[in-house]
C-alpha positions as CSV (number, residue, x, y, z in Angstrom):
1,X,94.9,62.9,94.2
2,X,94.5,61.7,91.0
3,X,91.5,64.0,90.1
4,X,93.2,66.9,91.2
5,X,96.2,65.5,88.5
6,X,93.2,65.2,85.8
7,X,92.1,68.7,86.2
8,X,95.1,70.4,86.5
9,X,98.1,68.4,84.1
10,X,95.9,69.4,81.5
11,X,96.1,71.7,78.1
12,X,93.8,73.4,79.3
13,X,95.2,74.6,82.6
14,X,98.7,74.8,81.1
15,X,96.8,77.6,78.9
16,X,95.2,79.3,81.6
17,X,98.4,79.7,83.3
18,X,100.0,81.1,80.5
19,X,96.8,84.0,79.9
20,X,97.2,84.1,83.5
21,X,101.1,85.4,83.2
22,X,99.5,87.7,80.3
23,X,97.1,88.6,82.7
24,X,99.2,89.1,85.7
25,X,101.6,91.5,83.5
26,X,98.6,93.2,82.6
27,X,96.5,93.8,85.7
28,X,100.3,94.9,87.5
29,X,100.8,97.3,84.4
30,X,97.6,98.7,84.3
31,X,97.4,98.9,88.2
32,X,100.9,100.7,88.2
33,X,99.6,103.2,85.4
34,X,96.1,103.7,87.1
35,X,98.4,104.3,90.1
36,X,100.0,107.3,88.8
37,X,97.4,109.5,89.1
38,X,94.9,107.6,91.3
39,X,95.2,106.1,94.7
40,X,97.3,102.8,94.8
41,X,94.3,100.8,96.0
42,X,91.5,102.3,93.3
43,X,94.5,101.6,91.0
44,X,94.3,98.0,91.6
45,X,90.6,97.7,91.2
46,X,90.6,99.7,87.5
47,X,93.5,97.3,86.9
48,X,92.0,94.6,88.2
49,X,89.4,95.3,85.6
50,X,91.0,95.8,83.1
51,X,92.7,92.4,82.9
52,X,89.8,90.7,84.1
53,X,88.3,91.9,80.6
54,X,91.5,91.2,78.6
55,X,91.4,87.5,80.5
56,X,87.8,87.1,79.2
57,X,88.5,86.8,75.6
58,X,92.3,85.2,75.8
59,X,89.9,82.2,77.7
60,X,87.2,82.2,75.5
61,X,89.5,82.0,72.2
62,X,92.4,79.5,73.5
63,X,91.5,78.0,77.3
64,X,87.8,77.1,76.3
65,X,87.5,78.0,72.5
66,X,83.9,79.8,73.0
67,X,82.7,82.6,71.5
68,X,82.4,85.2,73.3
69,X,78.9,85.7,75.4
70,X,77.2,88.4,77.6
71,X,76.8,85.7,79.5
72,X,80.0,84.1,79.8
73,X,81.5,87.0,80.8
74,X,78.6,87.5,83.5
75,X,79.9,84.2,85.0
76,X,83.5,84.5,84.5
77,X,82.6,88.3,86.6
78,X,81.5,85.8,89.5
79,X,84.3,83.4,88.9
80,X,86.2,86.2,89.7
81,X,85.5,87.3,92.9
82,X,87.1,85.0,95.3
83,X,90.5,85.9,93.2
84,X,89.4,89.3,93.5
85,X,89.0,89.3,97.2
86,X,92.1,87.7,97.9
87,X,93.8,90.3,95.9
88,X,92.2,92.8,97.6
89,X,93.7,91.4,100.8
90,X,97.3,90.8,99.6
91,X,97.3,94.5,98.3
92,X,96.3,95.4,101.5
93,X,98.6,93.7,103.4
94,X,101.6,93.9,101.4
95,X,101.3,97.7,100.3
96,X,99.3,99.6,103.0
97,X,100.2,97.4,105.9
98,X,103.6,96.1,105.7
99,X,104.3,99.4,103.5
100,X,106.2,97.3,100.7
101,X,106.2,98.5,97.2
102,X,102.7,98.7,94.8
103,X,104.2,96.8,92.2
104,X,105.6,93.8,94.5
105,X,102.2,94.1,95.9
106,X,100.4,94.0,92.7
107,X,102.3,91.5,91.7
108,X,102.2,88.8,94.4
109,X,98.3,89.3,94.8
110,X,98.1,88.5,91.2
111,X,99.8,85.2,91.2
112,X,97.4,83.9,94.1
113,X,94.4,82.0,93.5
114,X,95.3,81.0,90.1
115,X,93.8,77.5,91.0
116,X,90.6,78.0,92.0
117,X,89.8,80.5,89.5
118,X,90.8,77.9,87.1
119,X,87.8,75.4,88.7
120,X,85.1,78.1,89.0
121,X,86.1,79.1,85.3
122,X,86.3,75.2,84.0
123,X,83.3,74.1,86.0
124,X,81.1,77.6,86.0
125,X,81.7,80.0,83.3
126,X,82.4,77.4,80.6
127,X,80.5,74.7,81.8
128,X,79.7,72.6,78.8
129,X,75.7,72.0,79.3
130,X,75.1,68.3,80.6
131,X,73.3,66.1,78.0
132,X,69.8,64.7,79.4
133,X,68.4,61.2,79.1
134,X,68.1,61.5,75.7
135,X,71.5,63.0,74.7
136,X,70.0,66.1,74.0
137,X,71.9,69.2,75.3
138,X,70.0,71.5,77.5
């Protein structure tokens, strides 16, 4: 329990949460926009997108002041997915099963799976490189 309270009451997280509110408004905006003129479930990918880019460089700059790498945003693709897929569910349930509105939908899949996007991101994307014997970095 107590790592858990480490890695999450933490700066850090605190920030991520907040890019993550910027993040959720924008993915749910964009999805709604995308929506307009394109199927509600294309939409949310091209949203999706969107903010996933957007979310990129708010981390890089103020969660894990990095700059910005090919790389980077490579792994913060793959951090990605499990959200992604569990967004893809909710959208799917919520909106074309339960036949609630796109925008509740959009926004209750993007407020899921905040936390362990937050680990694969901390522990995978912006992995600070482990020093060897010698204290050299990697």
């Amino acid at each position: 329990m107590e790592k858990l309270k480490r890695l999450f009451c933490t700066r850090d997280f605190l920030v991520f949460l907040v890019i993550g509110a910027v993040n959720t408004l924008n993915g749910t905006v964009f999805s709604y926009l995308y929506s307009l003129f394109l199927n509600a479930n294309v939409a949310f990918v091209l949203g999706y997108l969107t903010g996933l880019v957007i979310g990129y460089v708010l981390n890089s700059f103020f969660t894990f002041k990095e700059r910005l790498s090919i790389n980077r945003f490579f792994k913060t693709c793959v951090s990605y997915i499990p959200n992604f897929i569990i967004q893809n569910l909710v959208v799917l349930i919520i909106y074309n099963i339960m036949g609630l509105h796109r925008l509740l939908a959009y926004a209750l899949a993007a407020v899921l799976g905040l936390p362990i996007t937050f680990l694969l991101m901390k522990f995978f994307a912006f992995a600070k490189p482990k020093n060897n014997k010698l204290g050299e970095k990697r």
